[in-house]
N, C-alpha and C positions, 0 to 999 in steps of 0.2 A: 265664634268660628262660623264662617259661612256657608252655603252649602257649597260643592265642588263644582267649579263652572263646568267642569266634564260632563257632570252627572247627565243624564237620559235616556229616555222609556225604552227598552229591549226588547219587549216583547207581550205580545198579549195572547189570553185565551179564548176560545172561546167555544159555547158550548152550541151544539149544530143538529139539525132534524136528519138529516142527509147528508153523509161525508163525501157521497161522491159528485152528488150535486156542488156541495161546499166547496170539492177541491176540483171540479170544473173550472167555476169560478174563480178562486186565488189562484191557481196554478195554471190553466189552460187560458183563460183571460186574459188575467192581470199580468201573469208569469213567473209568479215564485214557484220556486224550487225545491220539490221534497226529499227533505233531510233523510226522515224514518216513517214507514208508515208500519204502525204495530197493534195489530188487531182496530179496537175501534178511532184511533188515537194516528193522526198525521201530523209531523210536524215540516215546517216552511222554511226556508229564509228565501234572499233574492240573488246568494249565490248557492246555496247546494247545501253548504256547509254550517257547522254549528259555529255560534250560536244560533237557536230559531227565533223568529221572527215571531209567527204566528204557529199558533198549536190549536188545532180541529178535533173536538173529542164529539162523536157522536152518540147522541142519546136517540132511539127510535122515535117514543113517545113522547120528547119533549114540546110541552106547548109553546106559541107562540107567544113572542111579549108584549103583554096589555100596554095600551096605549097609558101614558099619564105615568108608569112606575117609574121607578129613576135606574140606573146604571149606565150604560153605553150609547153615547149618543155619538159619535163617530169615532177609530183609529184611521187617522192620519200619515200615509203613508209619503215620505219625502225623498220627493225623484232629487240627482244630484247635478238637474239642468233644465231649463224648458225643454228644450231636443228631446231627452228623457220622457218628460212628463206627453210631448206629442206624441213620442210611439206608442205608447201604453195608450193615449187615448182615442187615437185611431184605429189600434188594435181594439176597444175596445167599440168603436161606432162600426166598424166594417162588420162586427158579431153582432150589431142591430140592439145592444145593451140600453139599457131607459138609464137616462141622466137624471138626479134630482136638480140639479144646480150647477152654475159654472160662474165663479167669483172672482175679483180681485182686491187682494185682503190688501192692498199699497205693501205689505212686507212680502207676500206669495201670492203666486196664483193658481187655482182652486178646482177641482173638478169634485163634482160628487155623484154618489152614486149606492145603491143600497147592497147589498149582499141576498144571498137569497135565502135567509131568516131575518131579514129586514134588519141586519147591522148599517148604521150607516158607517161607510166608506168615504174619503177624502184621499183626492191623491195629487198632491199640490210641488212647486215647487220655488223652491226661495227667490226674493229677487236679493241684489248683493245688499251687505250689511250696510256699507257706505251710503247708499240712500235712504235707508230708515229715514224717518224723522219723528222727532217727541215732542213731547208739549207736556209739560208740568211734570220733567221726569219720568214721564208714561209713553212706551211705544205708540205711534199713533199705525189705527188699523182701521178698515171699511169693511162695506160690503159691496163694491161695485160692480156691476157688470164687466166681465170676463172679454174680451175681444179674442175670439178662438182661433181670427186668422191669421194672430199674428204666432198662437204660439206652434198652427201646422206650419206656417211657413220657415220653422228649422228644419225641416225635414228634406231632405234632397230626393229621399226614395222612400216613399210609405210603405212600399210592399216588402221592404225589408222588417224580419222576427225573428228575432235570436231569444226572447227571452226579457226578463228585465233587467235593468244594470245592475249587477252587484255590490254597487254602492247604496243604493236604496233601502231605506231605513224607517221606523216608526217617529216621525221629528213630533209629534204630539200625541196625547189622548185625551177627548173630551167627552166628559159625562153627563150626563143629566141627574142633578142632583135634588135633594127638598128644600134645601137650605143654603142660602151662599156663603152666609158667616160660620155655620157649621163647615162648609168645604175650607174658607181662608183657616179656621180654625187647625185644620188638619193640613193641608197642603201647604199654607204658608208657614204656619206658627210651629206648626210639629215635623214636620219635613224640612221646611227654609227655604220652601222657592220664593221666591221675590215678587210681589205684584206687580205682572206688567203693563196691564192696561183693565183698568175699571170700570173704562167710559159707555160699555154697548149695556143698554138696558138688562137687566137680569142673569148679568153674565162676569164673569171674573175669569183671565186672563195670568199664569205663573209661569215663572221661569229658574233656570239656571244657569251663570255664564255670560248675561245679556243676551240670550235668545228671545223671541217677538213672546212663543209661550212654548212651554213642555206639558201643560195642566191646562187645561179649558172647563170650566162646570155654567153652566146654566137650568136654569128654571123655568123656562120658557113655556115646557110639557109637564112638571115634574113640580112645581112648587107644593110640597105640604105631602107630596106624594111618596109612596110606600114601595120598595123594592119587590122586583116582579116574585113570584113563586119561584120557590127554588127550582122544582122540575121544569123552569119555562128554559126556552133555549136564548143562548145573547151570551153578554160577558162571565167569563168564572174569575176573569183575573187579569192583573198586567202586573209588568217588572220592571223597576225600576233599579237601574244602574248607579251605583256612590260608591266610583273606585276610591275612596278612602275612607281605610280600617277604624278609627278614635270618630271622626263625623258620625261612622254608621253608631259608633258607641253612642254616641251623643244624640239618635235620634230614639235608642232603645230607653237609654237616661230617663228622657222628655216622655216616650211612653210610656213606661213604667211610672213613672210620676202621674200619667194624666189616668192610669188604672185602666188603660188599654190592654185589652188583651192579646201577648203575640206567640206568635211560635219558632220554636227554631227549626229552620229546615233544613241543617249544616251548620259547616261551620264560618262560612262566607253569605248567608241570607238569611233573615225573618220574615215572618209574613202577618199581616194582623187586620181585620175588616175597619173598613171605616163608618162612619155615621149611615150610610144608607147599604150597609152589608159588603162592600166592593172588594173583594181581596186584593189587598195589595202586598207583595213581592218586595222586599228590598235585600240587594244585594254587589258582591264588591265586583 
């Protein structure tokens, strides 16, 4: 049984020095929209409503995270147009925001950007399925230079902000991990996403559904390396969506077999760390 071409990331956590700096940022920037904020704890989406998107728990004292650890090396946030992805990112140059990067992956096109606990951010959007192309059964992907003017020039009125579009979504999350055969271990073999491209040096590429990827890990920062302190601030978590009931059974099956440790968090999710500590969420 395969995994659900449905399946896809929901949402992620994350753990923050400053929530209100934080939610300057997601929310006054970028433009999601808080759901609840309750005590130290805000949660996102990109229309108002549940389910959230992003959840901000702020810790005062948490430190920053060491160069070289593994966990979160960007969520990728998936506008549901160019037009989309220009508002946001001219709302985001007219606030004088520092870009790390601006890309064309041939399946999306890419803007990036850090968070101000140095999460990286991606905030990309697809080009149509119909022009993919593969080669040896593997989506083919780049990293080319981005031409910015072509994706202001959707815009008819820049100084229009209403917000971000409500269809905007987490389309990936990619980690920084120690090990790449320990990540396919886990994310392909024990989960099911499907490898969809292996070809960029130190990096591995998973999907579900024929999507380009849902899972991203590389090692690029991270090879050999050791998950940051717990008290440092970054990722606590993501969620993964598998609306079907017997699959989720079948992914508890395979952990339980592999002596994975999980937990039930209801009766529709488990949750269980992987090889460099990451929680992960699954749920119907």
């Amino acid at each position: 049984m395969k995994i659900p071409d449905n399946t896809k990331i929901q949402s992620v956590d994350l753990k923050v020095r400053d929530l209100r700096e934080s939610l300057d940022f997601y929310s006054n920037l970028i433009g999601f929209r808080v759901i609840e904020e309750k005590g130290d704890t805000v949660l996102l989406s990109a229309s108002g409503k549940p389910p959230y998107i992003i959840r901000l728990r702020e810790v005062r004292d948490a430190l920053r995270r060491q160069r070289g650890t593994t966990g979160l090396f960007h969520t990728a946030f998936r506008f549901p147009s160019r037009k989309e992805l220009a508002r946001v990112f001219l709302r985001l140059f007219d606030n004088k925001t520092k870009f790390t990067g601006f890309s064309d992956h041939l399946v999306s096109e890419a803007i990036y950007l850090n968070d101000p606990d140095e999460n990286g951010v991606e905030l990309y959007a697809d080009r149509p399925k119909a022009g993919w192309h593969y080669s040896m059964g593997q989506v083919e992907m780049d990293t080319l230079p981005l031409d910015l003017s072509v994706i202001t020039s959707e815009l008819d009125d820049r100084n229009v902000w209403n917000g971000i579009h409500p269809e905007t979504d987490i389309g990936h999350i990619h980690l920084s991990v120690s090990d790449l055969h320990k990540a396919q271990e886990i994310y392909s073999l024990l989960l099911g996403f499907n490898i969809t491209n292996s070809s960029y040096p130190g990096a591995l590429f998973m999907a579900a559904g024929g999507y380009h990827h849902h899972i991203g890990a590389n090692t690029w920062l991270s090879k050999g390396g050791n998950p940051a302190p717990e008290n440092s601030a970054g990722l606590e978590g993501f969620t993964v969506s598998i609306p079907d009931e017997k699959y989720m059974g079948i992914i508890k099956e395979r952990a339980d077999e592999s002596k994975i440790l999980t937990a039930q968090n209801g009766n529709n999710n488990f949750s269980f760390l992987d090889f460099d500590k990451n929680k992960i969420t699954l749920t119907l």
